[in-house]
C-alpha positions in Angstrom: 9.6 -11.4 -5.3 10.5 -14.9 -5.7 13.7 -14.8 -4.0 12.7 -12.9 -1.2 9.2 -15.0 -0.4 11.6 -18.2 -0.1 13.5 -17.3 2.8 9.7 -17.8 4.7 8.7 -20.7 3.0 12.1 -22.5 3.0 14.4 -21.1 4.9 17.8 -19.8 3.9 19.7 -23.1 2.1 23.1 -23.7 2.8 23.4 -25.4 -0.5 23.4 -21.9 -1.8 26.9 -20.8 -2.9 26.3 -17.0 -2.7 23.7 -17.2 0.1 25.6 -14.3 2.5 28.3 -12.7 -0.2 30.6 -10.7 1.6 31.3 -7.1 0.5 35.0 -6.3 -0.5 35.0 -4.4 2.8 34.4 -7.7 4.7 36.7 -9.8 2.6 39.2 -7.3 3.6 38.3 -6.8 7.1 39.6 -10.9 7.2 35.1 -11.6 8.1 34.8 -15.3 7.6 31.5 -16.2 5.9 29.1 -17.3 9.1 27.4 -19.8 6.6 30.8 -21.5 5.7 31.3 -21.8 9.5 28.0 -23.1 10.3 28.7 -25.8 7.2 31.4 -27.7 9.7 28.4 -27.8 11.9 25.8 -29.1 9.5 26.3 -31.5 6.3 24.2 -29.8 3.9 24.5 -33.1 2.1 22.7 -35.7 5.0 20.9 -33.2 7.2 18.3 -30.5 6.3 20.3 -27.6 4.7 17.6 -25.0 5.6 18.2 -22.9 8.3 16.9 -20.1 9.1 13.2 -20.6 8.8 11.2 -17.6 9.0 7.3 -17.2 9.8 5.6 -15.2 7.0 5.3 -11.4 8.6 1.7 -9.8 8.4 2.2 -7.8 5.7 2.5 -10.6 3.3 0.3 -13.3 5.3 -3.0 -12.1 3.6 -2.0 -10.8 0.2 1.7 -10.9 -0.6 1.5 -8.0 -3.1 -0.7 -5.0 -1.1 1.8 -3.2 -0.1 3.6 -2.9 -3.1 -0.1 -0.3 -3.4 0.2 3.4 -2.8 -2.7 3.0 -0.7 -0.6 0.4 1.9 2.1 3.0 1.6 0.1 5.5 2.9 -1.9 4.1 5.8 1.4 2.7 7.1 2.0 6.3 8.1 -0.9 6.2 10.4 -1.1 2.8 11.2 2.5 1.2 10.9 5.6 0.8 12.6 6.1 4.6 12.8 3.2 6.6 13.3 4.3 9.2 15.0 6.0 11.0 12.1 3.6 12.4 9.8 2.5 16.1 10.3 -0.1 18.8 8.9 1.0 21.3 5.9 0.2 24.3 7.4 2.4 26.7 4.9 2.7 26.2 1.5 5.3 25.2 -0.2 7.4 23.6 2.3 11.0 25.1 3.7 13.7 23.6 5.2 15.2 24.9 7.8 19.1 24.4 6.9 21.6 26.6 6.2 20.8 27.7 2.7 25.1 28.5 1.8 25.8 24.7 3.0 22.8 23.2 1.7 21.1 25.3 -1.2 17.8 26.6 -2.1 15.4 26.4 1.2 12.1 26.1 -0.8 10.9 22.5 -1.3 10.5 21.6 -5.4 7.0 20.2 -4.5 4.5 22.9 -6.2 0.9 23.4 -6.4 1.0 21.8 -10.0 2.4 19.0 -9.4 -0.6 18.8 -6.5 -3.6 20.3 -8.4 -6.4 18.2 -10.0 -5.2 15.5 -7.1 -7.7 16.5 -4.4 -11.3 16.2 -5.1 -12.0 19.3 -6.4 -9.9 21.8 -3.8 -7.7 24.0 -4.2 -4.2 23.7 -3.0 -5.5 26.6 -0.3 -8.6 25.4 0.3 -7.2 22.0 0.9 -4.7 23.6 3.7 -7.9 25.5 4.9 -9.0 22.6 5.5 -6.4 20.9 7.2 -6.5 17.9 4.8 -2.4 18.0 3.6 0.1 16.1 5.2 3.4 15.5 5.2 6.3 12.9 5.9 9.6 15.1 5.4 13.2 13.6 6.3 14.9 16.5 4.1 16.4 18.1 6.8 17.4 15.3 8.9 19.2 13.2 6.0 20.6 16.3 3.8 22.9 17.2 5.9 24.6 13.6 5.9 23.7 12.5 2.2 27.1 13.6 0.6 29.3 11.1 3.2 26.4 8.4 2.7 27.0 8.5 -0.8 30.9 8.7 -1.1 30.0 4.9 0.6 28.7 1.5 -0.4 25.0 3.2 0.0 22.9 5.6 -1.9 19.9 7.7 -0.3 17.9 10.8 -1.0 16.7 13.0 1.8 12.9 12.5 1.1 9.5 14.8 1.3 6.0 13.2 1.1 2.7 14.5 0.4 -0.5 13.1 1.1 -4.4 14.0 1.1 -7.0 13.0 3.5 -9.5 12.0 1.5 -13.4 12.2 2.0 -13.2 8.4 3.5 -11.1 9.5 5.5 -7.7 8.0 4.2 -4.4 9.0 3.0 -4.0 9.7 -1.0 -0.3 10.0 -2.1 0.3 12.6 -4.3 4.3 13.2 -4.6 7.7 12.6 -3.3 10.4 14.5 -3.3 13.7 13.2 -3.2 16.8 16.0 -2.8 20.6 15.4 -2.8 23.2 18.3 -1.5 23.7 21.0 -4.2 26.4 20.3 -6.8 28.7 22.5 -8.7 26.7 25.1 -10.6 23.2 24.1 -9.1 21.9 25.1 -5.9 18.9 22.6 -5.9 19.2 19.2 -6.7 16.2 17.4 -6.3 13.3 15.8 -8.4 9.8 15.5 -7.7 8.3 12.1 -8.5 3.8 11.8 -8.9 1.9 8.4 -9.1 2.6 7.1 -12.7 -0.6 7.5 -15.6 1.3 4.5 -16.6 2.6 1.2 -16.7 6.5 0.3 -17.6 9.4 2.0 -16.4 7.3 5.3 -14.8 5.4 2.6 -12.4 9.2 1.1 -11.3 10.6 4.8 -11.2 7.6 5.7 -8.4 8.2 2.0 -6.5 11.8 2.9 -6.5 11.0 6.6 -5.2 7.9 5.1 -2.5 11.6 2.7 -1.3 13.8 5.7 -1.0 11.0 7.2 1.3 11.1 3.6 3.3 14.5 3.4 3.6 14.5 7.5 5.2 11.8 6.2 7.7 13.2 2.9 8.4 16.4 5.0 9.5 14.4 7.5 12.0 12.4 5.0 13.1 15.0 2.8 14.4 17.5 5.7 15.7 15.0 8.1 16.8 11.6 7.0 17.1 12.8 3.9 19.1 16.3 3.8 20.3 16.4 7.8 21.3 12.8 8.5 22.5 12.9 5.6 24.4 15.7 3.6 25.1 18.1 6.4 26.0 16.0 9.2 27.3 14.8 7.0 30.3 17.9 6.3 31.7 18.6 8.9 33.1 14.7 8.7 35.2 16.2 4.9 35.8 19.4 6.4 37.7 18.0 9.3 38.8 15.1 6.9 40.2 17.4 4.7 42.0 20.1 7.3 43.4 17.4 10.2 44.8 14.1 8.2 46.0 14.1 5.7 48.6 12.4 2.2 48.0 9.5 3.4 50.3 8.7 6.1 48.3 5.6 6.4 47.0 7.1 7.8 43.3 9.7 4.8 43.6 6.9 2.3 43.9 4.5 3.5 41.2 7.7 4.1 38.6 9.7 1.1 39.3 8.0 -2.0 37.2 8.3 0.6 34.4 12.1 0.3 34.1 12.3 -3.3 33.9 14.9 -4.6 32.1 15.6 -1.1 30.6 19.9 -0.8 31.9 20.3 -4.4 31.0 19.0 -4.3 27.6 20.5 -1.1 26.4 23.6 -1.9 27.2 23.6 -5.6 25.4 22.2 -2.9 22.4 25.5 -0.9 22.8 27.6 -4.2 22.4 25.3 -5.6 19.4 23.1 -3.3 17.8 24.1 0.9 17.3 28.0 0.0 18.4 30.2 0.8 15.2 30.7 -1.8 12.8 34.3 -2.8 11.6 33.6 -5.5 9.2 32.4 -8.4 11.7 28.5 -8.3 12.3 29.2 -11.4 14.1 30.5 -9.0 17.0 27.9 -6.3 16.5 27.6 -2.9 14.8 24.3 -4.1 13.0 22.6 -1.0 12.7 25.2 0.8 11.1 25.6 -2.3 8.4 22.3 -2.5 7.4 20.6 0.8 7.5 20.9 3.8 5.2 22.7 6.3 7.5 25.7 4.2 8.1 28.2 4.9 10.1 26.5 7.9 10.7 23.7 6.4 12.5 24.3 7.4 16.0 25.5 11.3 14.4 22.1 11.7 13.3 20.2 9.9 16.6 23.0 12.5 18.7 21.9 16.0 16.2 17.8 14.8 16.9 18.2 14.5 21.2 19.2 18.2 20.8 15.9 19.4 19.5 13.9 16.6 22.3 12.0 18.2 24.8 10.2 16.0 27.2 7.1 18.8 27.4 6.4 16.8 24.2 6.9 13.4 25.2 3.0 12.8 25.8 0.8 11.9 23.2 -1.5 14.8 23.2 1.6 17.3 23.4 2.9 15.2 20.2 -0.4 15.2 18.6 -0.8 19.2 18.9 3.1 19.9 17.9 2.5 17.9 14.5 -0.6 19.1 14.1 -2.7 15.8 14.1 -5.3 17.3 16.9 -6.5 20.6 18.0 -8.0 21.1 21.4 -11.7 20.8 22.0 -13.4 20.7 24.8 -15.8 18.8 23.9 -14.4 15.7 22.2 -13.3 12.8 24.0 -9.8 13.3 26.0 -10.3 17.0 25.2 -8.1 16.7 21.7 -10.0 16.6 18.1 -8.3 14.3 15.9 -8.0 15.9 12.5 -7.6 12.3 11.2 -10.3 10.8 13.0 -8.8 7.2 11.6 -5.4 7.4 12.6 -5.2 4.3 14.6 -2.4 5.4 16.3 -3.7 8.3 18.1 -7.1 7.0 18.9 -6.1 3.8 20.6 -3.3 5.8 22.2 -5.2 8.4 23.2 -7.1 5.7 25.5 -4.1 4.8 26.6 -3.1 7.3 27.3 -6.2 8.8 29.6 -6.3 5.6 31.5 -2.6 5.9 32.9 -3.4 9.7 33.5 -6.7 8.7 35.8 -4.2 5.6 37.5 -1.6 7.9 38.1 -3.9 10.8 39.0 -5.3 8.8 41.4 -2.2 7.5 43.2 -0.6 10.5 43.3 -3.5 12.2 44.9 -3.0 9.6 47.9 0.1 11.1 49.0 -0.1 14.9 48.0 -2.5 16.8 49.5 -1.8 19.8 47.3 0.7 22.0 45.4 2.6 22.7 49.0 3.4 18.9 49.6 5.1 18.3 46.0 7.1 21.0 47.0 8.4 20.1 50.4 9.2 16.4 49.3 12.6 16.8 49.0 13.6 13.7 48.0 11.0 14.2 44.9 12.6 17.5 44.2 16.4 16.1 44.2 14.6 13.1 41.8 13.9 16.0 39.3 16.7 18.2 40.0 19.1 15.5 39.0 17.6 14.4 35.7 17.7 17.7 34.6 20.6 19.1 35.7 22.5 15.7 35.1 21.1 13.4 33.1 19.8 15.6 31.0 22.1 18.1 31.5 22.7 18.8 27.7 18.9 19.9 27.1 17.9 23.4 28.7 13.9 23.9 27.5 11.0 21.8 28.0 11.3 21.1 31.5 7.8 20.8 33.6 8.3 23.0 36.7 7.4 20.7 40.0 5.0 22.8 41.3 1.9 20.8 41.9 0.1 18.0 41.8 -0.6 18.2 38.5 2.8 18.8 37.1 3.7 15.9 38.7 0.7 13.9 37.5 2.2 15.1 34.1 5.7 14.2 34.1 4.6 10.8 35.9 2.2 10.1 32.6 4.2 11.6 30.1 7.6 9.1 31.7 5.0 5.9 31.8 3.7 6.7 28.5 7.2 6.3 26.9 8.9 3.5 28.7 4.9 1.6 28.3 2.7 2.6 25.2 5.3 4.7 23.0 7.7 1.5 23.4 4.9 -0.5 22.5 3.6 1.0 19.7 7.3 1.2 17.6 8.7 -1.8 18.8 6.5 -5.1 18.4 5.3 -4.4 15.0 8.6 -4.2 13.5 9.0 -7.7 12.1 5.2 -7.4 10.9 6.4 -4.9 8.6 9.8 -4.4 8.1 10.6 -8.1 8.7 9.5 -8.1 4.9 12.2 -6.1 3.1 10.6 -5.1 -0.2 7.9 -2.9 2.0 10.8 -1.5 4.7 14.3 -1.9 3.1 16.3 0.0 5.3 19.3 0.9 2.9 19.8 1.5 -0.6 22.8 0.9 -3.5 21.4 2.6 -6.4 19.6 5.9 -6.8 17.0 6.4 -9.2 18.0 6.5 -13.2 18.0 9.9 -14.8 15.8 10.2 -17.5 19.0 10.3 -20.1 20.1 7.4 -19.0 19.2 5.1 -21.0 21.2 1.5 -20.1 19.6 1.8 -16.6 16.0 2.2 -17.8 16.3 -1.0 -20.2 18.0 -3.1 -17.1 14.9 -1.4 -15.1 12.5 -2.4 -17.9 14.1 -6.0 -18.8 13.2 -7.3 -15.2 11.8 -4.8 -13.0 11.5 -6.7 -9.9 15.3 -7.6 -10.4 16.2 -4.2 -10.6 14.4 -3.1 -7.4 16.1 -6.1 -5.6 19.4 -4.6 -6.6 18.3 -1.3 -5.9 17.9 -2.3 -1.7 19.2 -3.9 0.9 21.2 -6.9 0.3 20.8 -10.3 1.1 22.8 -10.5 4.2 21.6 -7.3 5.1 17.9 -8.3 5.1 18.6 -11.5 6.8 20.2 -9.8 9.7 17.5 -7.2 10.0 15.0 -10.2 9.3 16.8 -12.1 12.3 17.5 -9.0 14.8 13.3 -7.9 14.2 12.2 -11.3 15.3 13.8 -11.1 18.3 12.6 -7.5 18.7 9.1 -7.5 17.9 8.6 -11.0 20.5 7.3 -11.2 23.9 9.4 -13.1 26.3 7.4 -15.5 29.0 7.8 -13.5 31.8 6.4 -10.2 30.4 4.8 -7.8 32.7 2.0 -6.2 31.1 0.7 -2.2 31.4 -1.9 -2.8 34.6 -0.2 -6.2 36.2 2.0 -6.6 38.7 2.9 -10.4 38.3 6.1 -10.1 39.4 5.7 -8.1 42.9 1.5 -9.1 44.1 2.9 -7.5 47.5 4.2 -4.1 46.0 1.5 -2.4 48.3 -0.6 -3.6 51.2 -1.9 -0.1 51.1 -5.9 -1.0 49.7 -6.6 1.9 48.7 -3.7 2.0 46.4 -4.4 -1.8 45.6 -8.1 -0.7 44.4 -7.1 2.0 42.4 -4.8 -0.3 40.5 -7.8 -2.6 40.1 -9.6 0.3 38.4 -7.2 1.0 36.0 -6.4 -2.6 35.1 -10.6 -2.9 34.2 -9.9 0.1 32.4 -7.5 -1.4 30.2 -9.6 -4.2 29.6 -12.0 -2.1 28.3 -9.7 -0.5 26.1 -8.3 -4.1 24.6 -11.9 -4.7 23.6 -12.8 -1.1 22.5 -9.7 -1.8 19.7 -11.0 -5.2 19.2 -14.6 -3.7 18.3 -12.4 -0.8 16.3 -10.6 -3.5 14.3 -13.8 -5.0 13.0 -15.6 -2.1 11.9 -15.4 -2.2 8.1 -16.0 1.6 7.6 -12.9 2.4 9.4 -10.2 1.5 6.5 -7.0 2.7 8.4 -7.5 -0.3 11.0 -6.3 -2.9 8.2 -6.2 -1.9 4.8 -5.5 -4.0 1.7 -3.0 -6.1 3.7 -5.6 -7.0 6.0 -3.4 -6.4 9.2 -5.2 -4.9 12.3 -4.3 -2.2 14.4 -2.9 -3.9 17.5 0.3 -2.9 18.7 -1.6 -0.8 21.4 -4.0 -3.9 22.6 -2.4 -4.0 26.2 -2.4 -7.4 26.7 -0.8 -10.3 24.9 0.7 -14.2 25.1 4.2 -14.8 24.8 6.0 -15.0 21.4 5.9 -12.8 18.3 2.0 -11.7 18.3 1.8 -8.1 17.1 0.3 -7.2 20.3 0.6 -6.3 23.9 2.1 -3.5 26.0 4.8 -4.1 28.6 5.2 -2.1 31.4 9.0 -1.2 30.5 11.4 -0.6 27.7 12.6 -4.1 28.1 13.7 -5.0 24.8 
């Protein structure tokens, strides 16, 4: 990964005659090349010709090759930029859920011999018995758009991953399935792909396969993960915040640092980032240019809001629908993990109970009891309106406001996504995707067929190569690379989860001021409970082969691009 590695160690060099080649699409769109522009600026001939000088992301800071491992590939799931898509097999074989005259045979391809012998000893039941299968599966939210991707400048796969939990409590990969629509004469078109006995071109087939899966994740991630479940489904809590509660109120006080920034920087994403592209980066459309789904990025964010239900928003609602935790009484936060190393949910978890308790707390100031949520009228017009206009569209999954602890609910569950949810997909992005072979978020060739026999000796005459051409492009992983830097840093004037830096007189109420106290020590705690977490050697998920801690729920953090910290608001 020669090529690649040099754009952190010596920037991008203007020198370079084919540095950002422009697609036949851009030549025709009239796109001047930006690095031809930025040549009238600087004399690659007297002045430093390197631009562009990227800092080495995690991934590769400690060992440039562990993630290329099956092993890296796997804890990412718990542990990476997305975390929150992985569920529990709990039926075998898997089904999709699209129409089968559209979209062909239901039944996933994946069967229990390409599985057995794979899982120390169980049995393909006993191992869902034991709740020790997961799953990563994108088939039905990419099928249904894989035919118009295709007729494009990409190629994807709509992609199904199996994993074990192991006795040491890790994830094994065991198979990947990647599917494309049904052609003429075969109603299922997919193959099934299992870690390689060997070297050669079976070991390039599965890296190709583990990038397919990337570039499926890298896609949700960004559209739905991130832009949806955050970005857009808080403003309508933003307007409904501003137009139905007074600045006095109580509600308007305790919500308001949480939608910092939130309008401002959604709409600069609307003029840069998920507008459509027509040729000119320069003037926006990035997502659409350099991730898989294309122009059918927003499509597909659009077809996932109709399934969203904010009853489960919260982290223990999401961690029971995927069927990561069951509920027990007895364990901590009342939720059994199922991973009980799946960084993710334990430090969110934490976080999770501590802005329960603050907001618990606060709330319990100003509402004696299930009688005075009711007769708040201005409380009730705040969730009238965010139902019945903001999210007007979505008719299940409301919380009714009938107590005080409905409204603790929907008050944790709105703080929790604008704060730790935010947090958690946002800051780590250039730590992981800001290095392209382990998150390439498009593709431009699928995988060889075993008859074809020109591809496999191009595969086999320079593998890495081959993958490099199998990817994103240049250009396209420079902007990505340039857009995630920005993404994943922390500007100097963050407001962190438990300060108030920017309003020290938001209450002179001390009772409220003390219960904020609390739950800022609280967080402390937390920030050193994940420090403590981080170190312990028997927990492998916190850092892997790559050696990258678990941070991007650590609450606090110093300005720039550290991997860390949770800001009170969606506010980049």
């Amino acid at each position: 990964m020669k090529d690649v590695n040099e754009i952190y160690s010596s920037g991008v060099d203007l020198r370079s005659n084919d540095v950002l080649p422009l697609t036949e699409q851009e030549k025709l769109a009239g796109m001047l090349d930006p690095f031809e522009m930025l040549k009238e600026i600087i004399d690659p001939e007297t002045e430093d010709p390197h631009i562009l000088k990227f800092p080495k992301p995690q991934i590769i800071q400690d060992n440039d090759m562990a993630w290329s491992e099956d092993d890296e590939f796997a804890r990412q799931v718990l542990a990476g930029l997305n975390p929150m898509a992985i569920k529990r097999i709990k039926e075998f074989p898997i089904t999709s859920k699209l129409d089968t005259d559209l979209y062909g045979e239901s039944t996933s391809s994946i069967t229990a011999a390409h599985l057995m012998g794979t899982m120390e000893g169980l049995t393909l039941e006993e191992a869902i018995a034991h709740k020790r299968l997961y799953v990563l599966d994108y088939h039905d939210v990419y099928l249904p758009y894989l035919e118009r991707i295709n007729a494009l400048d990409g190629k994807a796969y709509a992609s199904r991953t199996i994993f074990f939990l192991t006795g040491q409590g890790t994830l094994k990969l065991l198979a990947i399935e990647l599917s494309l629509p049904p052609s003429k004469g075969k109603a299922k078109n997919s193959r099934v792909f299992v870690p390689p006995s060997s070297t050669g071109h079976e070991k390039m087939i599965w890296q190709l396969a583990k990038a397919h899966v990337s570039m499926n994740d890298a896609g949700y991630h960004q559209l739905v993960s991130h832009w949806l479940q955050t970005h857009a489904v808080i403003e309508p809590f933003i307007i409904a915040t501003n137009r139905q509660l007074s600045a006095m109120h109580p509600i308007h006080a305790l919500l308001i640092p949480h939608f910092k920034n939130t309008l401002n920087i959604n709409a600069i994403a609307r003029k840069m980032l998920i507008n459509a592209y027509t040729g000119q980066f320069l003037i926006g459309g990035v997502i659409e240019r350099t991730f898989s789904p294309g122009r059918y990025s927003m499509e597909l964010s659009s077809v996932a809001y109709r399934s969203w239900r904010f009853d489960e928003q919260g982290l223990p609602a999401d961690l029971r629908k995927r069927g990561m935790a069951i509920e027990d009484p007895s364990a901590k936060h009342g939720l059994k993990l199922l991973i009980k190393d799946y960084p993710f949910a334990v430090d969110g978890l934490d976080i999770w109970s501590a802005i329960n308790q603050w907001v618990k707390e606060y709330v319990q100031l100003y509402y004696e009891d299930a009688d005075t949520v009711k007769k708040d009228s201005e409380l009730q017009g705040w969730w009238k309106e965010v139902k019945e206009v903001g999210h007007a569209d979505i008719k299940e999954g409301w919380i009714d406001m009938k107590d005080v602890d409905a409204l603790v609910n929907v008050l944790t569950t709105l703080i929790w996504l604008a704060s730790a949810h935010h947090a958690a997909v946002n800051f780590g992005q250039y730590a992981y995707a800001g290095y392209m072979p382990n998150k390439p978020t498009t593709g431009r060739k699928l995988i060889p067929e075993d008859g074809d026999h020109e591809e496999h000796h191009l595969m086999l005459s320079n593998p890495q190569a081959y993958f490099l051409n199998a990817v994103s492009t240049r250009i396209q992983s420079i902007i990505v690379i340039a857009i995630l830097e920005i993404l994943s840093t922390h500007d100097n004037d963050e407001e962190y989860l438990g300060e108030r830096t920017e309003t020290p007189y938001w209450s002179s109420d001390e009772r409220v001021l003390a219960v904020f106290q609390r739950f800022s020590e609280c967080l402390r705690k937390v920030e050193a409970d994940i420090i403590e977490r981080n170190q312990d050697s028997s927990l492998n998920n916190r850092r892997g082969a790559a050696n990258v801690p678990y941070t991007l729920l650590s609450p606090f953090s110093t300005q720039g691009l550290s991997g860390r910290g949770i800001p009170n608001s969606t506010s980049i």
